[in-house]
mmCIF file of the N, C-alpha and C atoms, coordinates in Angstrom:
data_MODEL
# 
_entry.id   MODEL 
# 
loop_
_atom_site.group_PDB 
_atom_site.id 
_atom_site.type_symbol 
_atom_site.label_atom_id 
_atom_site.label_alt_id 
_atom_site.label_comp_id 
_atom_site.label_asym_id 
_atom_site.label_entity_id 
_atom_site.label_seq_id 
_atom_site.pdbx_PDB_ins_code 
_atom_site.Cartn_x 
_atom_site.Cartn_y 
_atom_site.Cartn_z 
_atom_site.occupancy 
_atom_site.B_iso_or_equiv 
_atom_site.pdbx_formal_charge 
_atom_site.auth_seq_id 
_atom_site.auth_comp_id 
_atom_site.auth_asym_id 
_atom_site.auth_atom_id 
_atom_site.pdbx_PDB_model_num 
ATOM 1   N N  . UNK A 1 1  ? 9.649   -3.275  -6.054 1.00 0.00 ? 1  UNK A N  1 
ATOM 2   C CA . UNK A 1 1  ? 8.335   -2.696  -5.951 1.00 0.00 ? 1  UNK A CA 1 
ATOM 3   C C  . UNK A 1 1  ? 8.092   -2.190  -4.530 1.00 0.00 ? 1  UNK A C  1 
ATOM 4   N N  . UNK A 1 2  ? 7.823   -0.982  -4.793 1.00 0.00 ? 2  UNK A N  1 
ATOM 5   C CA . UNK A 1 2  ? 7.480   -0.522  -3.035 1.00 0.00 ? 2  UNK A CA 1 
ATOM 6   C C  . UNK A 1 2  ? 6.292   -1.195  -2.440 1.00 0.00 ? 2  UNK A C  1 
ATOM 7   N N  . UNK A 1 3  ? 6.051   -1.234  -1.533 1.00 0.00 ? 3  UNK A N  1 
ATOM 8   C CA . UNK A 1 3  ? 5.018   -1.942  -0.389 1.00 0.00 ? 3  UNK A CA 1 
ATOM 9   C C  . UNK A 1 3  ? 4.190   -1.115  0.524  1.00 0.00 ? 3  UNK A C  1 
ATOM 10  N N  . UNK A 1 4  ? 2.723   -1.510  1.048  1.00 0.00 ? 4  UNK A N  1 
ATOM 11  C CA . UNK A 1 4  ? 2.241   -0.362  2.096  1.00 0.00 ? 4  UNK A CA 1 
ATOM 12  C C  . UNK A 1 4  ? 3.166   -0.375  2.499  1.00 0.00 ? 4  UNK A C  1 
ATOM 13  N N  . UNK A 1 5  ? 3.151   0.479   3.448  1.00 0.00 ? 5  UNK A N  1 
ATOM 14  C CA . UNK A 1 5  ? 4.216   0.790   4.896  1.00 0.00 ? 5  UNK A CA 1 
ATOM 15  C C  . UNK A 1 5  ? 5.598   1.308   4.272  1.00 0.00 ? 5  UNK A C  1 
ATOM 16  N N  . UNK A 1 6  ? 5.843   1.394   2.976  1.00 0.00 ? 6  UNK A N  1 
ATOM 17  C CA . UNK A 1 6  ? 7.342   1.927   2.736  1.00 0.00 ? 6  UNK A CA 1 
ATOM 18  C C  . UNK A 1 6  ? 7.726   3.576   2.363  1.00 0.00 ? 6  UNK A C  1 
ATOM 19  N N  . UNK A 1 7  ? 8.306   3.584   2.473  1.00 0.00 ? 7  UNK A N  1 
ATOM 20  C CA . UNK A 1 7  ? 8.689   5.075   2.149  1.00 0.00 ? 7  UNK A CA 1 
ATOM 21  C C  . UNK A 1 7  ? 8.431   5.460   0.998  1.00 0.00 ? 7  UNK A C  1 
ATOM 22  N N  . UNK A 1 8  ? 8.451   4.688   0.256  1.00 0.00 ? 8  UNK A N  1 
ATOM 23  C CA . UNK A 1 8  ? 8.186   5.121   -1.346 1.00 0.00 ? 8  UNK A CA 1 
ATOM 24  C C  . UNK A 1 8  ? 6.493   4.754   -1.677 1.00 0.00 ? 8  UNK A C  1 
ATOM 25  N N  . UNK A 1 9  ? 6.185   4.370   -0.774 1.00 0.00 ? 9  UNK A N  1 
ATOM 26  C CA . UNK A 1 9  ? 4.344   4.026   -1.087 1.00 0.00 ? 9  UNK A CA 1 
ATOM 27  C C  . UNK A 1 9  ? 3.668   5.400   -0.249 1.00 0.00 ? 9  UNK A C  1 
ATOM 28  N N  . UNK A 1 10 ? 4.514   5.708   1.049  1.00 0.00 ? 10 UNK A N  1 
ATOM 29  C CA . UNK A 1 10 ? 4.297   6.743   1.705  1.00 0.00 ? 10 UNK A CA 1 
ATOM 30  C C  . UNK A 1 10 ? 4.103   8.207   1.218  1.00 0.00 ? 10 UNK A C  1 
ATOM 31  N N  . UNK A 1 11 ? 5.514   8.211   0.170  1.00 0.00 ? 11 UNK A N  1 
ATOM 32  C CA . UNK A 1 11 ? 5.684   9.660   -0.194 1.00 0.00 ? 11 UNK A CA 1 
ATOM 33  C C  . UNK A 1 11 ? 4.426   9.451   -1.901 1.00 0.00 ? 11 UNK A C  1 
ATOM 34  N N  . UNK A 1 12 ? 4.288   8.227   -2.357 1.00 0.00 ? 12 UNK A N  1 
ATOM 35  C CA . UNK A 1 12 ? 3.655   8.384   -3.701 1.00 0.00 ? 12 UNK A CA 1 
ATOM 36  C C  . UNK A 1 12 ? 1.675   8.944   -2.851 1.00 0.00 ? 12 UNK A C  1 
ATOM 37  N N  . UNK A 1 13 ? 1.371   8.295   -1.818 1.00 0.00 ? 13 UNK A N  1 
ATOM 38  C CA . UNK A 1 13 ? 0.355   9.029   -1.304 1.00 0.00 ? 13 UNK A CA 1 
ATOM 39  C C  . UNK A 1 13 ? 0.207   10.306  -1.016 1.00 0.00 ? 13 UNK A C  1 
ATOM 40  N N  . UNK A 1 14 ? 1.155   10.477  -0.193 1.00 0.00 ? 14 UNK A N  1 
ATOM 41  C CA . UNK A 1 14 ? 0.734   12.281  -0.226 1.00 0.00 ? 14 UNK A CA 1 
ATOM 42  C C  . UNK A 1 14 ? 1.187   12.906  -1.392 1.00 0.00 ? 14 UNK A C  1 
ATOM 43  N N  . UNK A 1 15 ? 2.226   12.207  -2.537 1.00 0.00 ? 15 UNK A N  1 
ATOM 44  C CA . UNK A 1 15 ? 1.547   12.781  -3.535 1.00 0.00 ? 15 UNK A CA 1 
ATOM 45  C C  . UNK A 1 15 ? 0.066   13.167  -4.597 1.00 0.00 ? 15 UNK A C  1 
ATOM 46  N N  . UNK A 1 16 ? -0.631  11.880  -4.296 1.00 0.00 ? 16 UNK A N  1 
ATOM 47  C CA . UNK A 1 16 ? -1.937  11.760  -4.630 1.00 0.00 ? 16 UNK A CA 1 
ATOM 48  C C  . UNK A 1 16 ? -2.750  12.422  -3.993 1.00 0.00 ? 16 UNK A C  1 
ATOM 49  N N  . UNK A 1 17 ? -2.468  12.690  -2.479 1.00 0.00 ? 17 UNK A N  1 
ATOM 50  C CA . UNK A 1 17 ? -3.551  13.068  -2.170 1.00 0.00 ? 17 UNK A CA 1 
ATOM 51  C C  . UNK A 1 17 ? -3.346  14.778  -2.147 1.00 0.00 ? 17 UNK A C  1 
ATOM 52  N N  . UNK A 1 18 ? -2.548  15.461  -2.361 1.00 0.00 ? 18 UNK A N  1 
ATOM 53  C CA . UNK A 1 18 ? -1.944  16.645  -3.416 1.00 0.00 ? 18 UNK A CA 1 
ATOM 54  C C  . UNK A 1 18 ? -2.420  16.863  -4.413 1.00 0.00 ? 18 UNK A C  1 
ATOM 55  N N  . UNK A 1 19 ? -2.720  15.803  -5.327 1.00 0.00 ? 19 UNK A N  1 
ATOM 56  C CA . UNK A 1 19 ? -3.375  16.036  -6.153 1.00 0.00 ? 19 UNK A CA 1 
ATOM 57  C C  . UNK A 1 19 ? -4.609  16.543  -6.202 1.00 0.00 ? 19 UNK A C  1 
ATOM 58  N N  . UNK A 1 20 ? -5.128  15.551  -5.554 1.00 0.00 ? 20 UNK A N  1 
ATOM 59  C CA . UNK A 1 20 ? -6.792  15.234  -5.034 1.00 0.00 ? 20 UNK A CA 1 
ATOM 60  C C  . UNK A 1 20 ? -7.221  16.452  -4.342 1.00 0.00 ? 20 UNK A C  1 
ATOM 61  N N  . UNK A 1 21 ? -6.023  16.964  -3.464 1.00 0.00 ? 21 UNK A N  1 
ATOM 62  C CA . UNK A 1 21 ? -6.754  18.214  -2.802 1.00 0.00 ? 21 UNK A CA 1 
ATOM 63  C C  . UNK A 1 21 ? -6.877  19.369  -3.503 1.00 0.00 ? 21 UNK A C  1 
ATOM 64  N N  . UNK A 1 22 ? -5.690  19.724  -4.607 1.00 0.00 ? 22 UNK A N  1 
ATOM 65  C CA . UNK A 1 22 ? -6.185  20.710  -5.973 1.00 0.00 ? 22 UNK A CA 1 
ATOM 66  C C  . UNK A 1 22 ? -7.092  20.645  -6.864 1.00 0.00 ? 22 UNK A C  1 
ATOM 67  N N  . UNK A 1 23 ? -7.737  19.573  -6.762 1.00 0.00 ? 23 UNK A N  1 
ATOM 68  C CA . UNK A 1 23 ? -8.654  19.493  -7.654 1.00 0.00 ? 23 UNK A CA 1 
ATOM 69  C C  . UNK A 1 23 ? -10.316 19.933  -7.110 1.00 0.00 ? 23 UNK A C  1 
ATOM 70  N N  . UNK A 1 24 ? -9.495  20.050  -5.668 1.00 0.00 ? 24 UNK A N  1 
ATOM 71  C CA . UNK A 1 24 ? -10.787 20.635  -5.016 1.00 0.00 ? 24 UNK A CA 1 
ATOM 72  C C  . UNK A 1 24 ? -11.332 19.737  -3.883 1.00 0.00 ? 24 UNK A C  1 
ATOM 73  N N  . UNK A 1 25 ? -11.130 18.404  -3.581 1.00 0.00 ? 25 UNK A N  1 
ATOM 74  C CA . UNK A 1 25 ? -11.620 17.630  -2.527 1.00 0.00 ? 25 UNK A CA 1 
ATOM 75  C C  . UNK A 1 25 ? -11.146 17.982  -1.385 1.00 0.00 ? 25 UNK A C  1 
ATOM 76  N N  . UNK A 1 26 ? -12.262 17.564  -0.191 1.00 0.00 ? 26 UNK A N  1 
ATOM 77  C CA . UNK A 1 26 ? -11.661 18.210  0.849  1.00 0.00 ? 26 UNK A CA 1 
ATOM 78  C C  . UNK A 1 26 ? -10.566 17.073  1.567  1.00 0.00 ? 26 UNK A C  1 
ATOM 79  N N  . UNK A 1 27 ? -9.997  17.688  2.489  1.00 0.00 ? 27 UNK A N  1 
ATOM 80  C CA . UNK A 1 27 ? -8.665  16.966  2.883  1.00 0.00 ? 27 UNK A CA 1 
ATOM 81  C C  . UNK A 1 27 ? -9.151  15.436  3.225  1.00 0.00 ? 27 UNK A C  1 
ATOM 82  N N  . UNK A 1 28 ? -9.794  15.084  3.762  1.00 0.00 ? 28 UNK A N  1 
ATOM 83  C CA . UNK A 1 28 ? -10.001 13.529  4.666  1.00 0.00 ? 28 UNK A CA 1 
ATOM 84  C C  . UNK A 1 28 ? -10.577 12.562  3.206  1.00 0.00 ? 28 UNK A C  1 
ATOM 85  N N  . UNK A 1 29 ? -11.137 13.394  2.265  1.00 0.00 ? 29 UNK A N  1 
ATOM 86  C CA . UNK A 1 29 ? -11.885 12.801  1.336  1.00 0.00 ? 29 UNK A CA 1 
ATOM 87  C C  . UNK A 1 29 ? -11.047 12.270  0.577  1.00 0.00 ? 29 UNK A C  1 
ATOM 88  N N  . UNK A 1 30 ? -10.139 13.541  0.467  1.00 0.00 ? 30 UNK A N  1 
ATOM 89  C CA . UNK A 1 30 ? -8.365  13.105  -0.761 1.00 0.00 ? 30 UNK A CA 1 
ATOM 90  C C  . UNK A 1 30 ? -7.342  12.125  0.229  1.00 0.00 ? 30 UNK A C  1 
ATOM 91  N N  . UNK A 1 31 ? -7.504  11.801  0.981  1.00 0.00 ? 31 UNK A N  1 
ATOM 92  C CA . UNK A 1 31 ? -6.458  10.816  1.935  1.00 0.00 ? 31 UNK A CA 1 
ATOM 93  C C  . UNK A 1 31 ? -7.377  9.661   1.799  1.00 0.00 ? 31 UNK A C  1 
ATOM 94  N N  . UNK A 1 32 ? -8.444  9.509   1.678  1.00 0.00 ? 32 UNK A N  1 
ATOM 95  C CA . UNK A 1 32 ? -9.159  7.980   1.152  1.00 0.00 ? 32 UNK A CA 1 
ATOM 96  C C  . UNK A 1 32 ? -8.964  7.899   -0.267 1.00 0.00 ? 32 UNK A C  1 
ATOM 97  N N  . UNK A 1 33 ? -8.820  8.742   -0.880 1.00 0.00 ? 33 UNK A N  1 
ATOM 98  C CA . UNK A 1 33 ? -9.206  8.606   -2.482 1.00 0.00 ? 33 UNK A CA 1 
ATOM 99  C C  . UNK A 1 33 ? -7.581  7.852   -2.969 1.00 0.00 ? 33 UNK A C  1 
ATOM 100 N N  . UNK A 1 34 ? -6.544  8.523   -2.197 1.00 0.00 ? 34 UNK A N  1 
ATOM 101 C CA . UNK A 1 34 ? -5.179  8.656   -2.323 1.00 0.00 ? 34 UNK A CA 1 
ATOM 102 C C  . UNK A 1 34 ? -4.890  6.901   -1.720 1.00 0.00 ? 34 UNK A C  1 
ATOM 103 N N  . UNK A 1 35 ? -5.397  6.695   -0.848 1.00 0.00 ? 35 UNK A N  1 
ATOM 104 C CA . UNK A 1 35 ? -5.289  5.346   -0.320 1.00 0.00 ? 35 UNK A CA 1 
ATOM 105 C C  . UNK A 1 35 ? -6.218  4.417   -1.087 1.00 0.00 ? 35 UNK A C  1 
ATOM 106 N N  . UNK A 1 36 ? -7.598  4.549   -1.640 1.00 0.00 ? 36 UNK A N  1 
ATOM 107 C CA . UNK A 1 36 ? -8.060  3.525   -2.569 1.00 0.00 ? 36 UNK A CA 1 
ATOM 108 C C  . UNK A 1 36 ? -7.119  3.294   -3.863 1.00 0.00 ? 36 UNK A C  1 
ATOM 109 N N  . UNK A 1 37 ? -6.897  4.427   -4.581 1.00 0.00 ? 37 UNK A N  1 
ATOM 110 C CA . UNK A 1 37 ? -5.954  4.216   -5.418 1.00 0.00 ? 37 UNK A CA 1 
ATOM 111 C C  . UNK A 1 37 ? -5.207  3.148   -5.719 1.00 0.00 ? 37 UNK A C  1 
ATOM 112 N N  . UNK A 1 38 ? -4.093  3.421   -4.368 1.00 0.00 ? 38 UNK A N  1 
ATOM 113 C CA . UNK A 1 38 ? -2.991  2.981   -4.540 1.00 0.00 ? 38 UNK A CA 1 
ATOM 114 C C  . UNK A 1 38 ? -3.275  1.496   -4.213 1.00 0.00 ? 38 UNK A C  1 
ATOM 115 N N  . UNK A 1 39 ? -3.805  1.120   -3.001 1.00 0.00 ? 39 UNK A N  1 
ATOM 116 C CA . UNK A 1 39 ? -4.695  -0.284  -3.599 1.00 0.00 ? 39 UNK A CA 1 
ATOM 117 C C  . UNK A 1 39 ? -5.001  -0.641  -4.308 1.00 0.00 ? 39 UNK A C  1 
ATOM 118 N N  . UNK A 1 40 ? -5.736  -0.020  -4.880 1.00 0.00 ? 40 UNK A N  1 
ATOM 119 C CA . UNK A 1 40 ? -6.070  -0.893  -6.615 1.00 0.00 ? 40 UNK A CA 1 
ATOM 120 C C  . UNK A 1 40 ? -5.280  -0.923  -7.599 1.00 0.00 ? 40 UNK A C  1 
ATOM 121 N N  . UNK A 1 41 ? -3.926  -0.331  -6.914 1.00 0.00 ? 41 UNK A N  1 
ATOM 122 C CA . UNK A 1 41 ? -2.837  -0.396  -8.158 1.00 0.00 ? 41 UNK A CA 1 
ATOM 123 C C  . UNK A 1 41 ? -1.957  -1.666  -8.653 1.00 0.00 ? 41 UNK A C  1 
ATOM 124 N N  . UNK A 1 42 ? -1.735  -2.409  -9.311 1.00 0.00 ? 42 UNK A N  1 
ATOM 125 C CA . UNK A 1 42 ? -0.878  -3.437  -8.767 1.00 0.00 ? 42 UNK A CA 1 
ATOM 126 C C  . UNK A 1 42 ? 0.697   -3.195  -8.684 1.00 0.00 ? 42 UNK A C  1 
ATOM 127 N N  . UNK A 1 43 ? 0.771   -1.812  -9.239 1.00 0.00 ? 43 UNK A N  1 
ATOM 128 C CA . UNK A 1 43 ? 2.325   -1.349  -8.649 1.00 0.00 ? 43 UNK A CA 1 
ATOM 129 C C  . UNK A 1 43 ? 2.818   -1.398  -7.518 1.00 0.00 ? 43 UNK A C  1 
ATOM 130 N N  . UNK A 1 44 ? 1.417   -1.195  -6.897 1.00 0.00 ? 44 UNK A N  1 
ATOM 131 C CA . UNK A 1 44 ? 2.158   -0.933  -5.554 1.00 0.00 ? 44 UNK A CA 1 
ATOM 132 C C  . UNK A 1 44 ? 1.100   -1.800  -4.052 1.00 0.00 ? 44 UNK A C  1 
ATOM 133 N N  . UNK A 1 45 ? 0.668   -2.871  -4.613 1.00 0.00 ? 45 UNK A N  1 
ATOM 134 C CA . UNK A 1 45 ? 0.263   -4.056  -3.763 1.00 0.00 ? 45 UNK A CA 1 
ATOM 135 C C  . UNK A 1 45 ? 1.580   -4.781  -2.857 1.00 0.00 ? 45 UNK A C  1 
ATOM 136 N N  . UNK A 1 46 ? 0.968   -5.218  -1.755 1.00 0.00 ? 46 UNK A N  1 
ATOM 137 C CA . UNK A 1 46 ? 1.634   -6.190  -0.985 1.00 0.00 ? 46 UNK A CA 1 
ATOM 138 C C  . UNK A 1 46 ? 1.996   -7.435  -1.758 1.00 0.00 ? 46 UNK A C  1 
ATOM 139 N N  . UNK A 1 47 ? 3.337   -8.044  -1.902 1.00 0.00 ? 47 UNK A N  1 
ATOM 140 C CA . UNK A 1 47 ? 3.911   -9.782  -2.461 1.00 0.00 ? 47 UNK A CA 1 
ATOM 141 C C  . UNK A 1 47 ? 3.556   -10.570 -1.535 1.00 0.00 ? 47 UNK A C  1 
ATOM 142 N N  . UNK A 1 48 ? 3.820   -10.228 -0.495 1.00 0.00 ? 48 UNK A N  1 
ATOM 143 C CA . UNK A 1 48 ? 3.411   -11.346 0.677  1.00 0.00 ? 48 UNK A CA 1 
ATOM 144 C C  . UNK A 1 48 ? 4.759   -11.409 1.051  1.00 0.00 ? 48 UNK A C  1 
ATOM 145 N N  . UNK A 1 49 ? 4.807   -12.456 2.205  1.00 0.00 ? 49 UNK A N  1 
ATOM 146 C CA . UNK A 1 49 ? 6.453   -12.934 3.219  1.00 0.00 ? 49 UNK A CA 1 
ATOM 147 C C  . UNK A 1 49 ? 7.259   -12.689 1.558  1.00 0.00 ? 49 UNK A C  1 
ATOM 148 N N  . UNK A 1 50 ? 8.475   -12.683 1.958  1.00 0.00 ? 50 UNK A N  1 
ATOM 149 C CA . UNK A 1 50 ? 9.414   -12.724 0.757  1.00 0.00 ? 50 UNK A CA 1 
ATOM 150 C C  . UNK A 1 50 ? 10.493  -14.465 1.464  1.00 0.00 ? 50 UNK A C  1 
ATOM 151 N N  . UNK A 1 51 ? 10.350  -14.529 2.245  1.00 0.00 ? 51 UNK A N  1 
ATOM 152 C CA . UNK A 1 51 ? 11.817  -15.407 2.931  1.00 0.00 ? 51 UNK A CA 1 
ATOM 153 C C  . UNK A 1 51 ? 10.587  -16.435 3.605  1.00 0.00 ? 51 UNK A C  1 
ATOM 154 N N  . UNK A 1 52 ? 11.271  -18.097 4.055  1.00 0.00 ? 52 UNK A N  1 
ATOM 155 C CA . UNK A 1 52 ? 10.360  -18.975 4.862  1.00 0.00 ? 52 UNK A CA 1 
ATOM 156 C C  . UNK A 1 52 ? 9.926   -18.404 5.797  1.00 0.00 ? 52 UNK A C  1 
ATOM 157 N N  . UNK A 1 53 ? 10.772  -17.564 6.666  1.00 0.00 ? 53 UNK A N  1 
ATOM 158 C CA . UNK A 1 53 ? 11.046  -17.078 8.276  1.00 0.00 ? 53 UNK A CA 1 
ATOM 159 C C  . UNK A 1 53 ? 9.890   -16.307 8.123  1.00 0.00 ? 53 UNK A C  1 
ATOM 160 N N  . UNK A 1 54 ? 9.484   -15.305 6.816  1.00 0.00 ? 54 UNK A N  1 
ATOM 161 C CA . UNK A 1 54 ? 8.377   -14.740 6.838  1.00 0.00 ? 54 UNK A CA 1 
ATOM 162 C C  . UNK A 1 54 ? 6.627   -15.151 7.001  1.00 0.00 ? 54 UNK A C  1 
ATOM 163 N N  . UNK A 1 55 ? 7.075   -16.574 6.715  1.00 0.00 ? 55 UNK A N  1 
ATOM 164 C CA . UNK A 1 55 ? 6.031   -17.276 6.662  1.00 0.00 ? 55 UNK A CA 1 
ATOM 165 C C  . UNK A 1 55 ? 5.299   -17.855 7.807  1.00 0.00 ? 55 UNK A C  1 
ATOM 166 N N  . UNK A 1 56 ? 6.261   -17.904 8.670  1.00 0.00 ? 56 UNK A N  1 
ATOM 167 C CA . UNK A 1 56 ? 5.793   -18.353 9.924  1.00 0.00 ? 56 UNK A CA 1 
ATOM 168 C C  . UNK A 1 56 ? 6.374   -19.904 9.845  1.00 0.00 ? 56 UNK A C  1 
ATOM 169 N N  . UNK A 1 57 ? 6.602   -20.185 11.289 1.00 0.00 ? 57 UNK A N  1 
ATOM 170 C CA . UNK A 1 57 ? 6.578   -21.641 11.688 1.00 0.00 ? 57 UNK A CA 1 
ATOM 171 C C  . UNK A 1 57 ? 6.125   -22.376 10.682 1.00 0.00 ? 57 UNK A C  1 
ATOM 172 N N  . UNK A 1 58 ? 7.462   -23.821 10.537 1.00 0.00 ? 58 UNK A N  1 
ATOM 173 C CA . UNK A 1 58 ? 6.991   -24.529 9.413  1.00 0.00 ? 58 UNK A CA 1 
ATOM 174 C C  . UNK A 1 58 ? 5.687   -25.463 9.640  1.00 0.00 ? 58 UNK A C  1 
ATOM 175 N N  . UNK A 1 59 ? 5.822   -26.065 11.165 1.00 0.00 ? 59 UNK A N  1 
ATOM 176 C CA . UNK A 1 59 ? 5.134   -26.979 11.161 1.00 0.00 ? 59 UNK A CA 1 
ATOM 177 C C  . UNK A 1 59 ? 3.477   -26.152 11.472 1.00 0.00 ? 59 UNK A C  1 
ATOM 178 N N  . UNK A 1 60 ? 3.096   -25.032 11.615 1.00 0.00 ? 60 UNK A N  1 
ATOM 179 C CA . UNK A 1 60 ? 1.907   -24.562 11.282 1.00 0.00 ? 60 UNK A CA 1 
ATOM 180 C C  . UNK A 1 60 ? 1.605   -23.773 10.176 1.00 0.00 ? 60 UNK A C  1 
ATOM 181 N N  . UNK A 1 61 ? 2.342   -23.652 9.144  1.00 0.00 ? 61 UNK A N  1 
ATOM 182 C CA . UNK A 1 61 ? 2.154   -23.814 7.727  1.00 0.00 ? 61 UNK A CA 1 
ATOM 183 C C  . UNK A 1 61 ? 0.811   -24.649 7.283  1.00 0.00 ? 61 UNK A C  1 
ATOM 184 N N  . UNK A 1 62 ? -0.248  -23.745 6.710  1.00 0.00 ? 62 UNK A N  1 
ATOM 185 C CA . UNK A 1 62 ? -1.247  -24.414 5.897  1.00 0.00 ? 62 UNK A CA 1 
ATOM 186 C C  . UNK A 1 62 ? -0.234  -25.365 4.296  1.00 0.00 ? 62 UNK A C  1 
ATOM 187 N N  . UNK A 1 63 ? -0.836  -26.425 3.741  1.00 0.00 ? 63 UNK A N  1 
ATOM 188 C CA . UNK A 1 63 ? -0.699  -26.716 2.741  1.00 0.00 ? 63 UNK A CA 1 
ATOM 189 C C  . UNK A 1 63 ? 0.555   -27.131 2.417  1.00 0.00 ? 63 UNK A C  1 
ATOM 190 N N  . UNK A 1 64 ? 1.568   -27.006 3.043  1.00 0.00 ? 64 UNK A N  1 
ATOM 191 C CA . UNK A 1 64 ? 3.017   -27.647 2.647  1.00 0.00 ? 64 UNK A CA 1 
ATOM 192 C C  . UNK A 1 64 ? 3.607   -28.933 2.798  1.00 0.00 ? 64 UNK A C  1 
# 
């Protein structure tokens, strides 16, 4: 699953917001619309750390 920040979340935005701008919105309006979107998508939401190391230091770990 792609992630903010990846290349494939990157290029699926300015596809959206391509869209958004043929349909007539103006540019800054279709680069929010293109970014709410994809937030509310769960295709393409953040998982969180994937690895411990991502998690940070064990011993300041909430809850473990």
């Amino acid at each position: 699953m792609p992630e903010p920040g990846s290349k494939a979340y990157d290029k699926e935005r300015a596809r959206r917001r391509k869209e958004a701008e043929n349909r007539g919105i103006s540019d800054q309006d279709a680069n929010i619309e293109a970014n709410e979107s994809l937030q509310a998508d769960p295709k393409w939401q953040s998982r969180g750390p994937r690895t411990e190391r991502g998690k940070g230091p064990k011993g300041e770990r909430q809850g473990e």
